[in-house]
Structure formats: structure tokens, C-alpha cells
N, C-alpha and C positions, 0 to 999 in steps of 0.2 A: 416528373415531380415526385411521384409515391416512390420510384427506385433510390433517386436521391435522397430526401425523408428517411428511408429504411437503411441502406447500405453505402450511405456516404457521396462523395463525389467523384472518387473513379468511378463509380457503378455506373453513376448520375451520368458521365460523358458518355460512354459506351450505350447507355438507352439512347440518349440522343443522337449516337451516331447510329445505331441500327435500325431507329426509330423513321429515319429519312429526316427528322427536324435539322440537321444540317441543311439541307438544301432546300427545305420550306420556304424559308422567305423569299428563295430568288423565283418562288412561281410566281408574285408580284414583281418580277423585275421588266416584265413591259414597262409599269407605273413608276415604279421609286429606283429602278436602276441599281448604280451602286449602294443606292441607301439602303440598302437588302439588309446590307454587311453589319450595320446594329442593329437590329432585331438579333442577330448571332451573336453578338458579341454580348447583347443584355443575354440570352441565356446562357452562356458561358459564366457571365458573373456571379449570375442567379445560383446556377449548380456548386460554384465553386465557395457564394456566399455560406447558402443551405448548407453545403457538406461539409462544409469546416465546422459550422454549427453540428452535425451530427457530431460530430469524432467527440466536441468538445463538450457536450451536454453527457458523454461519458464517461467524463471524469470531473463535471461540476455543475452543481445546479444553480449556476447563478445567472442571474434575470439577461445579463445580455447576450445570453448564447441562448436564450430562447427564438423560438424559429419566426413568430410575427415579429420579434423586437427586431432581431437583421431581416425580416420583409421590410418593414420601414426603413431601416440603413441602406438596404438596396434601391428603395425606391426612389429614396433618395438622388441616387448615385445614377441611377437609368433617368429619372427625369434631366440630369447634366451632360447624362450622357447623347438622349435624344435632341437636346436642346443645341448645344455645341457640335456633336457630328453629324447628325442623319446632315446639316444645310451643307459641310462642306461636302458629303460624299455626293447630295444630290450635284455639283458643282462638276465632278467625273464623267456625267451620264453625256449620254453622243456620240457620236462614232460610230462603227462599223456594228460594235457591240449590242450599246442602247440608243440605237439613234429615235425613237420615240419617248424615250422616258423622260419623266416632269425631270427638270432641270432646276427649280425654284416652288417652294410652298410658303407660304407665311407664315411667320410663328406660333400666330395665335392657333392654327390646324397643327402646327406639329405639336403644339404645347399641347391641345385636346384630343391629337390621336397617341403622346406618350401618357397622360393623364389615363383615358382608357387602356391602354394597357397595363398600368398600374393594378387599374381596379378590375380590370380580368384576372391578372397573376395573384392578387389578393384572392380573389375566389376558389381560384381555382387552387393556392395553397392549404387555402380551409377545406375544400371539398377531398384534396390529397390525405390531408390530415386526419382527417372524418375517416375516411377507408382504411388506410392504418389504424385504428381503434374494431375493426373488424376481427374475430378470431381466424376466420382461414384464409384471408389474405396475410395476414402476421405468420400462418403456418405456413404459408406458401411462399413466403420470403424467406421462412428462416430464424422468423425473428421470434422469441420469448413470448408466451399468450400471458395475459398477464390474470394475476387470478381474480377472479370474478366476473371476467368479461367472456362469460357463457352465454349473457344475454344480450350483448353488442349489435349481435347483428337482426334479430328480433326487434329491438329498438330501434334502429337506424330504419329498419322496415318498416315498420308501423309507421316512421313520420316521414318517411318519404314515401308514400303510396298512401296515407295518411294526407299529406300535403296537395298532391296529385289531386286526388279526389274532391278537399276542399278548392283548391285555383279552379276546376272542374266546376265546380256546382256554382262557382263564383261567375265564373263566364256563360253558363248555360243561363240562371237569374238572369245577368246582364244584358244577353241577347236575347228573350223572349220579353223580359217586363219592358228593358228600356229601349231597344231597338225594333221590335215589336215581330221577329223574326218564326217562322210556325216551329212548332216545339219538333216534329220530325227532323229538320236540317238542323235547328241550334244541338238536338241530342249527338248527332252524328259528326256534324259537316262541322270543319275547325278552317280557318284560312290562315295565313302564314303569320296574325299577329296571335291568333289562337294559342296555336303551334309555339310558338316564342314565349306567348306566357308559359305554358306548360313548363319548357322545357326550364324556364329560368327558376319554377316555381320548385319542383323537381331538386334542383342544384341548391336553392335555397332552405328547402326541408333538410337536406342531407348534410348541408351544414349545419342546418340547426341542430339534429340529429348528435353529428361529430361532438357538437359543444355541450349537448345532455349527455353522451354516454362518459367524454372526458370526464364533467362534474361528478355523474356519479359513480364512476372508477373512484375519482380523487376520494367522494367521500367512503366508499367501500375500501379505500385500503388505509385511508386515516382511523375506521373503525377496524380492520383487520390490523393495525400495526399496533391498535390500542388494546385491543384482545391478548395479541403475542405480549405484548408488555404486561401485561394485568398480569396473565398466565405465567412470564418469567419471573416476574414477582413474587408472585403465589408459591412457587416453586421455591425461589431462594427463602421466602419466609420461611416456609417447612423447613428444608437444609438448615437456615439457623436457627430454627425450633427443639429439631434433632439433636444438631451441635449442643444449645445449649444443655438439653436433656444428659447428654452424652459426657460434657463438662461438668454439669454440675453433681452429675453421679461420681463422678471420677474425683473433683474438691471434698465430696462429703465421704467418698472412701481412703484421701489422702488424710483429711481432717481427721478422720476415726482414728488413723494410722497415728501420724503425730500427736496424736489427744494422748492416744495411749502410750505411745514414747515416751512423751511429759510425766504421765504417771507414772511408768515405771520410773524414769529418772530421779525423779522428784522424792520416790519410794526408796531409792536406792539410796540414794543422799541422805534420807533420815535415817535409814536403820544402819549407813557407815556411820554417821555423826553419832547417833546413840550408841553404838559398839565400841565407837572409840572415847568414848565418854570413862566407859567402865577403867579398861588400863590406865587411864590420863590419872584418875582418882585414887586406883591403886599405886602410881607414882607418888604421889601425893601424900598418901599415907606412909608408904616405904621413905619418902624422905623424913617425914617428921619421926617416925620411928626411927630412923638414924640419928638423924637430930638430936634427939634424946638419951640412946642409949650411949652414945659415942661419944658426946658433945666432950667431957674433959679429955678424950687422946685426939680428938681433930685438930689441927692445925689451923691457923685463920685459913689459908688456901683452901682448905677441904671444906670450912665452915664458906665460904665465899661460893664455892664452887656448889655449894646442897642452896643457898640464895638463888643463884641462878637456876640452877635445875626448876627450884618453886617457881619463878616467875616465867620462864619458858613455860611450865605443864599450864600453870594458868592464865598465858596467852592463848595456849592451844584450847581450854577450855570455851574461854571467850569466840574464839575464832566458830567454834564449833558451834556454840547458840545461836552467829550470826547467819552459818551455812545451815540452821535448823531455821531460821523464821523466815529466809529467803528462800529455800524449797517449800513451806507450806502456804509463804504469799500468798501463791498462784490457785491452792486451794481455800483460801479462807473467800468465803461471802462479803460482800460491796453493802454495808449500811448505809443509804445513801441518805445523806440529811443535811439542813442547810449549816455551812461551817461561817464562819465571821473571821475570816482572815487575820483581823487587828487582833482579837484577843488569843487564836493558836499562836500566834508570834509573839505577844506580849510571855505568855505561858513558858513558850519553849526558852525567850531571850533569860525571863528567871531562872528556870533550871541553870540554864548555864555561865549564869552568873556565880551560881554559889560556889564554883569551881575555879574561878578567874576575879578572887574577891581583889588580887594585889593587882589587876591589870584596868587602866585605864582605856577604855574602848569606846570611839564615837559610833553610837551606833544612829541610823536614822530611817524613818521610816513614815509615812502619810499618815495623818490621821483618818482617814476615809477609807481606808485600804475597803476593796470590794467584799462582798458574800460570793462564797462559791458552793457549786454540790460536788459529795462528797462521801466519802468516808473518814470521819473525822480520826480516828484511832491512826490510820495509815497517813491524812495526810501531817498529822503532827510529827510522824515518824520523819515525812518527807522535810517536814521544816528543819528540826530539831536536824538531821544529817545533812543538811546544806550550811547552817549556820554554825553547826560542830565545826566544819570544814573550815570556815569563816575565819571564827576563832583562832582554829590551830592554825593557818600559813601564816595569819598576820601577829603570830608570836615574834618574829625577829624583828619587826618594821615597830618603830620608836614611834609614831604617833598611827597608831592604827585606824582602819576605820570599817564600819559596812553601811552598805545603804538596802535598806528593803525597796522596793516598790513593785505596783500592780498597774496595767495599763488593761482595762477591756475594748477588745475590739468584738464588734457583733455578737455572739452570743460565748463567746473565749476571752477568758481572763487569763493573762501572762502576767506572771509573778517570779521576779527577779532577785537576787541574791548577790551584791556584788561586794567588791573588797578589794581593799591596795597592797595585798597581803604579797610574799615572794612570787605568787603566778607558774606558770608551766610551759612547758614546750609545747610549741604548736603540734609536734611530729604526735605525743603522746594521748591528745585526745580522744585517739580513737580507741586507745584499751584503760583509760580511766572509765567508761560507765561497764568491763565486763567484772565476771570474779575474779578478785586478788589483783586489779588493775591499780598502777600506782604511777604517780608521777614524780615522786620523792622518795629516798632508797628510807629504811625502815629505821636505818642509826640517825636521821634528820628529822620527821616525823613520824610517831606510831600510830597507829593505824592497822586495820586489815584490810585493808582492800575491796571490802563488800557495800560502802555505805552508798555512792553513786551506782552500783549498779542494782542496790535495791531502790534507791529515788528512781530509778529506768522502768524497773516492773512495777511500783504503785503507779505511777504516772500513766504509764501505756494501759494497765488494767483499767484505770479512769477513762481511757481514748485520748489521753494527750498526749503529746509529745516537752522530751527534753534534750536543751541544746546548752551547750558549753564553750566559754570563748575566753579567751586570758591568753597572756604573756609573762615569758619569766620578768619579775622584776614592776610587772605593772598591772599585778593582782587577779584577779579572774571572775564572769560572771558565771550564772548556773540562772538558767532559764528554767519555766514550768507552764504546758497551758493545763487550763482545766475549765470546765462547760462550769458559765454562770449560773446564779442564782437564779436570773425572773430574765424575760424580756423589757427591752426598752418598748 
């Protein structure tokens, strides 16, 4: 049984054949004759139940390839098997062979001598099993010591020699107080039921034994496997401790990096835009000094041609302020204070009336429009170049219109900007919010190209986000979040 348990069921046969257990049973064959032949065959099942159980408990730990779970499936199997063969085999006996052996037993004796063997084989599995939790039996097989079971065999000792002693002192009591036996013979003298207790008592410690040092294997290595986990843990904390140490050193030296890019950038654009300020002016002047001293030998072409030049230098001028207040955006300070929505839109819609007095425009817009935080100076900027936009595509559409509105969701108010105005290409939206992004060439709408992509940088320096959505011909919206005024 321990070779099987340990090394499977070829091993298992090979003990039993060098063992002499092959021919065990027929020293009974005076009595039971051919019926020898299943007691062989249960341990053939036996070895071959167990040892499949070995193979298979190492590669899975599930409940029915444990080794009492098939004692029971075999037991099973051996009480059908005692039941149905031993009567036909005893049915063979006679002859030359076994001409004395029992020829017929009653069931109820074979049912109680397979029964008994049942609860031997069960014992004697336990007591197998018990021994295999031994460390120099497991080294003397072969097999893995498993860690902590340094004191296996101390323990199995103490409670079988531990046990010994109690069955001991149990029978010695017995036979002086209640058998009334003189203490010299009961100390000594044991008779064959003595002897029997002992031995069973013996077999019964060592399994008990087997079944404490399992438990408390099990619980030493459920605390060792919780140890290595704690520890692997511990371990990965650190690593991602490090990591982040290690990233956010590396964020706050890219951040430095790009901080400083932005500045120079930002540095560079003003003092281009300032430089080119200077020639744009002296253009400026050089034409109107021509203008003047020239004007009776110009020709209308020449007089046409000095018109344009002025209005060219003074787009470029414009263009210039625009690319001056969009590079110091990003340096100017966040006033943050509570803004009233209804009345920046009320504000910004009159400014841009007084420019659009001949144009009929439905504009519409809630009266409840929310409070937002803010910087009030930027975000009029942001209204005032959404609704410019407005304005100008819905110049060719005959009945034009814009609608305002505000929706807050949780602590984010989205503020929309729509219009049935001529609309854009879908393709274009992705270079409308950069510099000089357009989605209408410059001889159909004027414009520079900066007003969206500075609604992008107030917005984002707020933490919001802006989204854009339209079609040619079926106007376009211009989304804005921005963090509400108060909690609900």
C-alpha cells in the first residue's frame, strides 16, 4: 500500500508480486479453495484503483481523485465483487486439488467477512498514509519532503507511544481494580486479548497521528503560501513604488522640457509678431506718402493697386494682434469668478448687432441659461468668436437663425452655439480648431483663421473640452464644457 500511495501502480504490482501477496491468499486454500482467487483480484483493483489516483492527484486537485474518496468507489466495487464471486468460485472447489475445501458459505458470512475486509483495507490505507507524512520514509522513496515537516515524525511518535502507554494504563486499571488481578501479573503479564488491544491501539494512535500532522502540514503551508504572497506583494509594491518614483521624475523633467519649449515658443511668436509690426507700418506709411505725393500722375490702376496694398498691410496687421493674444493666452492668469451666462451672451449678441443692423437674425436662447466659473474677460472672448462665426456662414441663408443653449450635467455645464448657416466638411474639422485652420477659402469668408483655435486654448486652460459638429449646407454646432457654479 505505501509503494502504491508513493510511486503509483506499476510499483504497487511489482511490491505485491515480490512481496509473496500474490500467493497469500491460496495459504487459505485448505478452507476457501478457489475462492482464494478474489482476495487477488480485490488487490489488484485496489493497487490499480490507488495508482491511478496517484498519477492523477498530479496533475489535479480535485475531490475525486482523492485517495479515501476511490477507498470508497473501491469498496464499493470489492463488496460486489465478494458478493457475486467468492460463491461461484467456492462452486470449483473438489477434486484432486481441493478436495476438502468449503464448497458453500452463506451470504450473510461472506457479506461479514467482505465487510471486514473493507474496514481492514480502510485502516490500513490510513495507517499507509500516516507513514508517507513521515520525512525519511518520503526520502527513502524518493519522494519531495515537503517543507515543514521536520517534525512529522516526533509527532507521530509522541502519539503513538503516547497512545501505547494510555491503552497500557487503561488495561492495567482494568485488571487490578475491576478484575481484581495482583498488580505484579497485570504490570507484566498481557494475554492475547491484552496483546490485541495494544496492537489495535498502536495502529489507532498512528492514524490519529497521520491525521494531525496532515492538518497541520495543511495549516503550515496555507500560512507559508500566505507569507510568500504577502512577501510577493511587498515586493511588487516596492517595484511599483520605484516605478512610480522613477516616472514621475521623468513627467516632471519632460514637463520642465515642454514648459520651457512653450515659453520659448510663445517668446518667439511675440517678438516675430512685434518685428513684423514695425515694416507692416512703414508699408503703411510708404503708401500714403505715395498716395499723396503721386496722386495727380497715378492712374485709377495705380490708385487701385496702393487700395489694395493698404488693406492687405492691414490684414496683416490684424492677423498679427491675433497671433499676439493667442501666444500670451497661455501666460496670462485665470480670474476665476462666478460669470452669469444670460447676460455674457446678452453682451456679446449687442456688440454684434451694431455691425449686422441690415440683417434679420433669429437668434434664441433660454432664459435660465446656467452660472459658470470662470474667467470672465476670456470667456466673453470664447462667446463673442463662436457667435462671430454664427453670424458670418449664416450671411448667404435667407432666413438665418442661431440657437444658444446650456445643458448641466453633474458638476459640467455644456454650452452650445448652433446655426443653419452654409456648415463644412466633415473631412475639415480636424484643422479648424488649429492656427490659420479654415474651412472656407478667404475670397468667400474673411476671417484669419485663429478664432477656433483660440476658443480651444481658453476652454482647455479652463479643463474643458471643445467639440464641433456640422455639415456643409446644414449649419454647424460648437460645443464648450466648463465646471459649474455651486453643487446641486
Amino acid at each position: 500500500m505505501v509503494i502504491t500511495l508513493a510511486w503509483g501502480a506499476r510499483y504497487g504490482f511489482v511490491a505485491l508480486f515480490v512481496g509473496g501477496l500474490f500467493v497469500y491468499p491460496f495459504i487459505l486454500g485448505p478452507y476457501n479453495g478457489w475462492a482464494s482467487v478474489v482476495p487477488v483480484i480485490a488487490y489488484v483493483l485496489w493497487i490499480g484503483t490507488q495508482g491511478m489516483g496517484v498519477k492523477r492527484r498530479q496533475k489535479s486537485k480535485h475531490l475525486i481523485f482523492n485517495a479515501y474518496v476511490l477507498q470508497v468507489i473501491y469498496s464499493i466495487a470489492r463488496l460486489g465483487l465478494y458478493l457475486f464471486f467468492f460463491p461461484l468460485f467456492l462452486k470449483l472447489n473438489g477434486g484432486f486439488l481441493y478436495p476438502d475445501a468449503v464448497r458453500a458459505i452463506p451470504n450473510d458470512i461472506i457479506m461479514i467477512f467482505a465487510l471486514k475486509g473493507i474496514v481492514v483495507e480502510a485502516v490500513f490505507l490510513a495507517l499507509s498514509d500516516a507513514l508517507l507524512q513521515l520525512p525519511f520514509i518520503r526520502r527513502g522513496l524518493g519522494i519531495e519532503v515537503r517543507e515543514g515537516s521536520h517534525r512529522n515524525s516526533l509527532t507521530m511518535g509522541l502519539m503513538f507511544f503516547g497512545g501505547l502507554v494510555f491503552a497500557w494504563m487503561l488495561l492495567f486499571v482494568q485488571r487490578v481494580l475491576v478484575r481484581g488481578e495482583p498488580i505484579g501479573i497485570a504490570w507484566f503479564n498481557f494475554n492475547e486479548e491484552a496483546q490485541l488491544t495494544l496492537i489495535l491501539s498502536g495502529i489507532f494512535f498512528s492514524v490519529a497521528g497521520g491525521v494531525t500532522v496532515r492538518f497541520v502540514e495543511g495549516t503550515l503551508a496555507a500560512k507559508l503560501d500566505l507569507e510568500r504572497k504577502q512577501e510577493a506583494l511587498a515586493r511588487a509594491n516596492r517595484e511599483i513604488l520605484n516605478l512610480n518614483e522613477g516616472l514621475e521624475k521623468r513627467v516632471k523633467e519632460r514637463t520642465k522640457q515642454l514648459e520651457a519649449a512653450v515659453s520659448e515658443l510663445e517668446a518667439f511668436t511675440s517678438t516675430v509678431s512685434h518685428d513684423l509690426k514695425a515694416p507692416l507700418r512703414a508699408i503703411q506709411a510708404y503708401v500714403s506718402m505715395l498716395e499723396a505725393e503721386q496722386e495727380s500722375t497715378l492712374t485709377q490702376s495705380g490708385k487701385d493697386m496702393l487700395v489694395e496694398m493698404r488693406m492687405t498691410v492691414s490684414d496683416m496687421v490684424v492677423l498679427i494682434e491675433h497671433l499676439l493674444r493667442y501666444a500670451r493666452m497661455s501666460q496670462m492668469p485665470l480670474r476665476v469668478v462666478e460669470v452669469n451666462l444670460r447676460d455674457l451672451v446678452a453682451e456679446c449678441l449687442e456688440a454684434l448687432s451694431r455691425g449686422a443692423q441690415n440683417r434679420k437674425i433669429q437668434i434664441e436662447y433660454p432664459s435660465d441659461l446656467p452660472a459658470v466659473k470662470g474667467d470672465r474677460v476670456m470667456l466673453r472672448q470664447v462667446v463673442m468668436n463662436l457667435l462671430d462665426n454664427a453670424y458670418k456662414f449664416t450671411r448667404p441663408i435667407s432666413e438665418p437663425r442661431i440657437m444658444i443653449s446650456a445643458n448641466k450635467k453633474a458638476d459640467v455645464v455644456w454650452v452650445c452655439v448652433q446655426d443653419n448657416g452654409v456648415g463644412f466638411e466633415p473631412s475639415a474639422k480636424s484643422q479648424l480648431f488649429s492656427i490659420f485652420g479654415r474651412g472656407h477659402r478667404s475670397e468667400e469668408f474673411e476671417g484669419q483663421g485663429v478664432g477656433l483655435a483660440t476658443v480651444k486654448k481658453i476652454i482647455e486652460k479652463h479643463g474643458g473640452v471643445v467639440t464641433l459638429a456640422g455639415a456643409p449646407g446644414q449649419g454647424a454646432t460648437a460645443c464648450f464644457s466648463l465646471p459649474a457654479s455651486r453643487r446641486d
